[in-house]
NUGU-308502 format. One record per atom (N, C-alpha, C, CB): x, y, z. Coordinates in steps of 0.2 Angstrom, whole numbers, plus 5000, padded with zeros to 4 digits. Last residue first. Glycine has a CB too. Layout:
N
XYZ;...
***
This chain:
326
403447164517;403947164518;404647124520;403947204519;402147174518;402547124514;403247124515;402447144506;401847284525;401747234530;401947174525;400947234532;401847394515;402347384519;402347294524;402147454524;400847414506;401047364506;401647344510;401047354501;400547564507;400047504508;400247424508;399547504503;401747624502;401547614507;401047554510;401447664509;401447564489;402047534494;402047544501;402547564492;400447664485;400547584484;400647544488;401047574481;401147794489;400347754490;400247694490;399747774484;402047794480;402147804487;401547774491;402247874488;401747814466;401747754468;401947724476;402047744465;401647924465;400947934465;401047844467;400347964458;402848004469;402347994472;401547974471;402348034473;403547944456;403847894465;403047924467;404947944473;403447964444;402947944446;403047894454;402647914441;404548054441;404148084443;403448044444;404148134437;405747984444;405748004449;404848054447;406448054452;406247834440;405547864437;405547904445;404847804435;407347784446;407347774440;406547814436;407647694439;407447834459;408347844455;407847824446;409247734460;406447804466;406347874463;407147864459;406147944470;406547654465;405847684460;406147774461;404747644464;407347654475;407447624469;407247674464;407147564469;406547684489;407147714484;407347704477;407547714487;405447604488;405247674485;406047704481;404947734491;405747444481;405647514488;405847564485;406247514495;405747314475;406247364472;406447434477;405847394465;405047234481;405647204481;406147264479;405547144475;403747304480;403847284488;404847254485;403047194492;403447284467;403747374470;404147344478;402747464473;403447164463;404047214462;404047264464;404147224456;402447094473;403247054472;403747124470;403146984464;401447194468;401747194475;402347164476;401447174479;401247194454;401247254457;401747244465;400447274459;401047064452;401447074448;401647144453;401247064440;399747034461;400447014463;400947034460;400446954462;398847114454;398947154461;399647104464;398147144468;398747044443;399047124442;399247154448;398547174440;398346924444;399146944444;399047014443;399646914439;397046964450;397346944455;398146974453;397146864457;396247004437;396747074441;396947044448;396047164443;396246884429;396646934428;396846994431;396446954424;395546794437;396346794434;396646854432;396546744428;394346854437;394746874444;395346854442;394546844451;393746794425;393746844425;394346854433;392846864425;393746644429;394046674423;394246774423;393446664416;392946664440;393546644442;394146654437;393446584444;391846684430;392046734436;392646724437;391646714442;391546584425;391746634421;392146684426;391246664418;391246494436;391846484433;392046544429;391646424429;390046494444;390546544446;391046534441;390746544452;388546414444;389146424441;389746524442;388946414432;387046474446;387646454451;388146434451;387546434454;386646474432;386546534437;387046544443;385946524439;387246344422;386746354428;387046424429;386746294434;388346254415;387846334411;387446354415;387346314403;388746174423;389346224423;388846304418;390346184418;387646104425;388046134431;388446194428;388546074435;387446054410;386746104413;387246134420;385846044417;388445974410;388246024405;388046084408;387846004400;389145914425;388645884419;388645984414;387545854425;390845874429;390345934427;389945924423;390645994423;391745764428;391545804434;391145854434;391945834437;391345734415;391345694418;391445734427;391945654414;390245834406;390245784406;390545714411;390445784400;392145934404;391245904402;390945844402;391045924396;393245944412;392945884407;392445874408;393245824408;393846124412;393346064415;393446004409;392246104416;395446174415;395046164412;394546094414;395346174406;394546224430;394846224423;395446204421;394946284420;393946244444;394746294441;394946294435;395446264443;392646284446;392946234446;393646254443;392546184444;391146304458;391946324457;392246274452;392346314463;389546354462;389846314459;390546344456;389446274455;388546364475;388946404469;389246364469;389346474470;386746364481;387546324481;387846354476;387646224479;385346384481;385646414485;386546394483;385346404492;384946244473;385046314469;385146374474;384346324464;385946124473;385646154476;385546214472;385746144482;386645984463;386746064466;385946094466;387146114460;385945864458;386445874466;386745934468;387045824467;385345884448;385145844453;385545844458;384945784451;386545954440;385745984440;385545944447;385245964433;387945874446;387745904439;386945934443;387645824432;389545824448;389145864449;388545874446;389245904449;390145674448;389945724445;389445764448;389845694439;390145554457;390445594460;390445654455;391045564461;389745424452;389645434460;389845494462;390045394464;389445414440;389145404441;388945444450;389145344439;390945464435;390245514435;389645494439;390045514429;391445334438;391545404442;391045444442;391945444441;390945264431;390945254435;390745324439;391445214435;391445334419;390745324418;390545314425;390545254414;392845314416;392445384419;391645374421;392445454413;393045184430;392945194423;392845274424;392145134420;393845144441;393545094437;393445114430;392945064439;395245254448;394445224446;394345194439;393745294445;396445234444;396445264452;395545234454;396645374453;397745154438;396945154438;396845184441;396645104438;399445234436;399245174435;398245194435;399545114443;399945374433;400145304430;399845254433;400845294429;399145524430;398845444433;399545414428;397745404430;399245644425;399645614431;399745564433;399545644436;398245654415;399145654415;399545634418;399345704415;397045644422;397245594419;397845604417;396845574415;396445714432;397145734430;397445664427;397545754438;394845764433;395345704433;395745704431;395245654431;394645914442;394645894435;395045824438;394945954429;393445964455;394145954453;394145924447;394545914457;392346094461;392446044459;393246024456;391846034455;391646164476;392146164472;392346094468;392746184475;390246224480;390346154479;391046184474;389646104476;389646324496;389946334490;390446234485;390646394492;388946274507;388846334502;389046334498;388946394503;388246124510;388846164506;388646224503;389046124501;387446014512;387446074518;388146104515;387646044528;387145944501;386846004502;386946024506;386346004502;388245824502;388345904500;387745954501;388545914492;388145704510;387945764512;388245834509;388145764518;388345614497;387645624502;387345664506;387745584507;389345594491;389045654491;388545654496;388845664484;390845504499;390145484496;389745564497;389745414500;391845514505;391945464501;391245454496;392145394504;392645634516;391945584515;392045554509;391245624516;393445724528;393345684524;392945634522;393645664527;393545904533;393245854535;393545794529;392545874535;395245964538;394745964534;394445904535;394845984527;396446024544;396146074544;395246044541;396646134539;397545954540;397646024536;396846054538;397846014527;397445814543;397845864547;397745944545;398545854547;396845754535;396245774541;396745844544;395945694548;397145694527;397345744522;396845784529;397245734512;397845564529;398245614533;398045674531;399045604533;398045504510;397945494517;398345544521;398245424518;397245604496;398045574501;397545554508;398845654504;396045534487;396245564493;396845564495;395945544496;395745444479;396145504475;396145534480;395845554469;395345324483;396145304480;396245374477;396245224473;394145344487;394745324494;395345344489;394745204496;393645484480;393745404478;394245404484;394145384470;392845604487;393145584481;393245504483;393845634478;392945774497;392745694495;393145704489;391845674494;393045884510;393545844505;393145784502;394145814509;392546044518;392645934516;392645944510;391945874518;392946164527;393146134523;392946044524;393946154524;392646324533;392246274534;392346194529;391546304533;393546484533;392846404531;392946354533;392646364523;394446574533;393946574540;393446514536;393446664542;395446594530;394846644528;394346624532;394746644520;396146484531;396646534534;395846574533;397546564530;395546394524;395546384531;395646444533;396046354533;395746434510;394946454512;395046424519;394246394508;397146414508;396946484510;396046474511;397246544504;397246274511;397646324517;397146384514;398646344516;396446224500;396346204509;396446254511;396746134514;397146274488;396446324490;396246284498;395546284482;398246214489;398246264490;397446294493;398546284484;397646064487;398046104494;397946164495;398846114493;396946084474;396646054482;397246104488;396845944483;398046134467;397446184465;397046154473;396846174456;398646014464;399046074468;398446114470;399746124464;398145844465;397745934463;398145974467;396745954466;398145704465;398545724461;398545814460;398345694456;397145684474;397645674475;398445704470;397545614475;395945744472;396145794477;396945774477;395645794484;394645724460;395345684459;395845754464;395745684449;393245784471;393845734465;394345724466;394145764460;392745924479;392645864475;393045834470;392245864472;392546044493;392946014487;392845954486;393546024486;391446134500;391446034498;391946054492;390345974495;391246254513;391546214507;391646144507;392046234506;390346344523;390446264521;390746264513;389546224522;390846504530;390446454525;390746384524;390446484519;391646554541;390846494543;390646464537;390046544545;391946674532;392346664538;391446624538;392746744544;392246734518;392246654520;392046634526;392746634519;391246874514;391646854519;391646764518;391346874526;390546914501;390546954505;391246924512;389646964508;390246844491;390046794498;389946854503;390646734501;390746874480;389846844480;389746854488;389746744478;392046904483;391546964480;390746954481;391646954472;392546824491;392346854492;392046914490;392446854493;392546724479;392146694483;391746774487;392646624489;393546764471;393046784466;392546764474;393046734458;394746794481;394246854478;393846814478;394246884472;395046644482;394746684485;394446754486;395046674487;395046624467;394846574470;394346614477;395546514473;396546684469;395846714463;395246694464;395846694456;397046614478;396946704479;396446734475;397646744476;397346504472;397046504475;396746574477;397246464479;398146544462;397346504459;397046504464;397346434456;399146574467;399046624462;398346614460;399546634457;399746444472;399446524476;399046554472;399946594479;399846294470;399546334464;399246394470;398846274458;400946134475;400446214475;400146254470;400746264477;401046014470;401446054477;400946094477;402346104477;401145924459;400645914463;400745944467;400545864465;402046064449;402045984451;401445964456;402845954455;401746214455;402246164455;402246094457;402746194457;401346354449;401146284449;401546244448;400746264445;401746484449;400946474445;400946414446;400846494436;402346584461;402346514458;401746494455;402446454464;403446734456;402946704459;403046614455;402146744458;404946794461;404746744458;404046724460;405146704459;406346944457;405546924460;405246854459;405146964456;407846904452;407046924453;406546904458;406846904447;408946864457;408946904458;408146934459;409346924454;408746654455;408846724454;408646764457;408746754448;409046534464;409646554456;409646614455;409446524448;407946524473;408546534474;409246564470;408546504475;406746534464;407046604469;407746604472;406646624475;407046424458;407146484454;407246554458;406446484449;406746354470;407346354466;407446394461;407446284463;405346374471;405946374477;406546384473;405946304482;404946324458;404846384460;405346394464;404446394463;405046184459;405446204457;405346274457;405646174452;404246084469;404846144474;405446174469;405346094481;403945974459;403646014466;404346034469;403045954472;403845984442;404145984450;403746014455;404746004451;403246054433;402945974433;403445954439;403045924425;403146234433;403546184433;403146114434;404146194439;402946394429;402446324431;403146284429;401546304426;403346564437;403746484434;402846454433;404346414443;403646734432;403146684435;403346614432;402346704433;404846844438;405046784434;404246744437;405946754437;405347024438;404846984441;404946884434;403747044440;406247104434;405947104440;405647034442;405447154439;407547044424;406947014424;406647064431;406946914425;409047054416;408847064420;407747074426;409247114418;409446964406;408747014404;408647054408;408046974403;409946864412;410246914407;409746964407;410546894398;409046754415;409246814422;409646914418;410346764428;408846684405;408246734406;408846774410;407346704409;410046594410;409846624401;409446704402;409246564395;409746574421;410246584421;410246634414;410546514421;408446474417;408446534422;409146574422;408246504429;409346364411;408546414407;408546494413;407346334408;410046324421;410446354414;409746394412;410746284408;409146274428;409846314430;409746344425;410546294432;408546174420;408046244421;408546294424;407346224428;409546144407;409046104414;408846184414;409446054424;409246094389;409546134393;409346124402;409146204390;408846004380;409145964385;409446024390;409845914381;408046044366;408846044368;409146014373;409046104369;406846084376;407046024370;407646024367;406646034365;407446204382;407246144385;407246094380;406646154388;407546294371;408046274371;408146214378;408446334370;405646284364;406246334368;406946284367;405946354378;404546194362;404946234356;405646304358;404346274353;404246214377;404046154371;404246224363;403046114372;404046294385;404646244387;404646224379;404446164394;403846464382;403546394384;404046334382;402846384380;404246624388;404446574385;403846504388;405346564386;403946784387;403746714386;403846674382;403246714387;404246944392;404646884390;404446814391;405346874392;403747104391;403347034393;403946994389;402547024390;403747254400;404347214395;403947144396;405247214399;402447324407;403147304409;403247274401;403047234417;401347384409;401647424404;402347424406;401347494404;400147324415;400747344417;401047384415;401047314417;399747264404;399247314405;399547344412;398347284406;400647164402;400647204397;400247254399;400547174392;400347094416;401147124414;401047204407;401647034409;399147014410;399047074417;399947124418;398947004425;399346954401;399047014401;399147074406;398546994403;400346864407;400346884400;399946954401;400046824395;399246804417;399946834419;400246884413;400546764421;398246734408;398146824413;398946834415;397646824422;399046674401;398746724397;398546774400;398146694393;399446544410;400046604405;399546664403;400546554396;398146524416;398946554419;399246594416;399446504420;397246474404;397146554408;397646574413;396446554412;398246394400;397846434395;397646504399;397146394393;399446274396;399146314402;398846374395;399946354410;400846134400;400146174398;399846214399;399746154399;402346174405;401646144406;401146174402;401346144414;403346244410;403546214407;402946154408;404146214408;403346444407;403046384408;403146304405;402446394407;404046564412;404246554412;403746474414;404746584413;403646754410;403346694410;403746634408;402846704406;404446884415;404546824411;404046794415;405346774411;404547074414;404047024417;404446954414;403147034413;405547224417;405347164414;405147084417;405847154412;405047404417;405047334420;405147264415;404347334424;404647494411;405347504408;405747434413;405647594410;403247484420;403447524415;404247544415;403047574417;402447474430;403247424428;403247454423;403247344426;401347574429;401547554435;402447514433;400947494438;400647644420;401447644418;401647634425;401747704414;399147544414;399447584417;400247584418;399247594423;397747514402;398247514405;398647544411;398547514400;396447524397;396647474402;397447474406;396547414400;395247624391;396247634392;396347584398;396647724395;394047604396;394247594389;394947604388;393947644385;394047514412;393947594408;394247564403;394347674410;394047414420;393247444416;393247504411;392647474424;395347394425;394947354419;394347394418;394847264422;395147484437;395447514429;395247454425;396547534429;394347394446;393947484442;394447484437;393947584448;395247304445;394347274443;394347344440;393647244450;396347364456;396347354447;395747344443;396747284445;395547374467;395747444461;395847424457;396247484461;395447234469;394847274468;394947344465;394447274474;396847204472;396547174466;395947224465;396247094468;397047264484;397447304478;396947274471;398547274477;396247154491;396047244491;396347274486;396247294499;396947054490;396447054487;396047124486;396147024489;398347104497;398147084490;397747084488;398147044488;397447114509;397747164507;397947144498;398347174511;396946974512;396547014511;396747104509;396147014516;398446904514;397846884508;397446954507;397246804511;398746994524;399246984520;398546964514;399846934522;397846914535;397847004533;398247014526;398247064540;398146794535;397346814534;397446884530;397046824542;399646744527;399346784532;398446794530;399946864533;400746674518;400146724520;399946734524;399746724518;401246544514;401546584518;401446654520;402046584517;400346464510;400446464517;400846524519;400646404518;400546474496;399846524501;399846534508;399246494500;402246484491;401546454495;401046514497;401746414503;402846614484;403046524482;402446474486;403946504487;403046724479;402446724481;402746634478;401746784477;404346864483;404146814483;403346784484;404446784485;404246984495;404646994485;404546914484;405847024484;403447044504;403346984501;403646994494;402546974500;
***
């Protein structure tokens, strides 16, 4: 896998191998020296042309506790406000020679295009209403830490699903993991056709108590150019989570950043059955186990002993384990 562009293009066993490298990293996060000289003399880019707090900051992290080279750029004050196109922005960075390049782009399939331009490695942190892997993989830990296995549990994702790469993505990989998938929200934030992928459809909460796990969606009021719902009031009315419609067996999800108040009553997301921190918490050693596998899996052992021959064997281990990426 020297690319991480869809979730789809995973595998059951592929996901759960990532997530197994993730669970070594969790033990080195717990020691007082968090680092390691895995990429070490490696160079990481973050490369975001969007908002973003816990994307750029675990990817960010997780590089530097790497003990890779970190180059982050954000669109807004870079040489994109200049008029530069993303060719030319990726073109610039390639000089640097980059292992690994992570994108967010407000296009859908501009990832794809950056693995095409360059040499590096490329994961996708989010492209345009298309996809978001890297959120769903975390998504998927954090579930199976609690849950032990997806495979039968009932998921209800909730909201604005039209405009949500974080929806797609999380459909295919909680399918591919074995759940149990429905979909609500507003006729007008549903795609239509959205039954093919595997998932139930409903317009009204009525039946979330048969949900193990309730994933909630934020209202992507950036994306709205026209009304999609009457009011937030409205919506909340029909479609916020809150104390009176989470069960206290039900875990609550939601990707962030929440709008308090309108998909998240106060008391839901401060409740016992909030998982949000959590999910804060698994950003950070999901990219460690992707930053790890895009670049050893891309570079192969031979590489890694021409340029650190005294830690090829303890990275032999690794790579082997990750053969099936290949």
């Amino acid at each position: 896998m020297r690319h991480l562009l869809s979730i789809g293009d995973l595998s059951k066993a592929e996901i759960e191998a990532i997530l197994d490298r993730a669970e070594s990293f969790a033990e080195v996060g717990r020691r007082d020296i968090k680092k390691v000289p895995t990429l070490r003399g490696r160079t990481v880019v973050t490369l975001f042309y969007e908002s973003s707090t816990r994307t750029s900051s675990s990817f960010e992290l997780a590089a530097k506790r790497l003990s890779a080279d970190l180059v982050s750029v954000k669109a807004a004050g870079s040489s994109v406000d200049k008029g530069e196109s993303l060719k030319d922005t990726v073109a610039t960075l390639s000089a640097y020679e980059p292992a690994a390049i992570v994108i967010r782009h407000p296009h859908a399939g501009a990832a794809q295009l950056v693995a095409n331009w360059a040499d590096a490695s490329v994961v996708n942190a989010g492209d345009g209403k298309h996809e978001h892997p890297s959120q769903a993989l975390l998504d998927v830990y954090t579930l199976r830490r609690r849950l032990g296995s997806l495979e039968g549990k009932r998921i209800w994702i909730v909201g604005d699903v039209l405009h949500s790469r974080v929806a797609r993505s999380n459909l295919i990989a909680f399918r591919t993991m074995g759940a149990e998938l429905t979909v609500c929200g507003p006729p007008a934030l549903i795609p239509r056709g959205l039954e093919q992928l595997g998932c139930a459809v409903t317009h009204s909460l009525d039946g979330l108590g048969e949900a193990d796990v309730v994933y909630a969606l934020r209202l992507q009021r950036e994306r709205m150019r026209e009304s999609f719902v009457p009011s937030l009031r409205e919506y909340a009315a029909h479609f916020q989570i809150d104390s009176r419609r989470l069960g206290p067996r039900q875990l609550l999800m939601h990707p962030g950043p929440v709008n308090r108040g309108v998909e998240l009553s106060g008391e839901a997301i401060d409740s016992p059955q909030s998982l949000i921190a959590e999910q804060v918490a698994s950003g950070l050693v999901v990219p460690w186990s992707l930053l790890v596998i895009v670049v050893l899996v891309g570079l192969g052992v031979s590489a890694l002993a021409g340029i650190y021959p005294a830690r090829v064997a303890a990275r032999q281990s690794i790579v082997t384990g990750l053969k099936g990426f290949e």
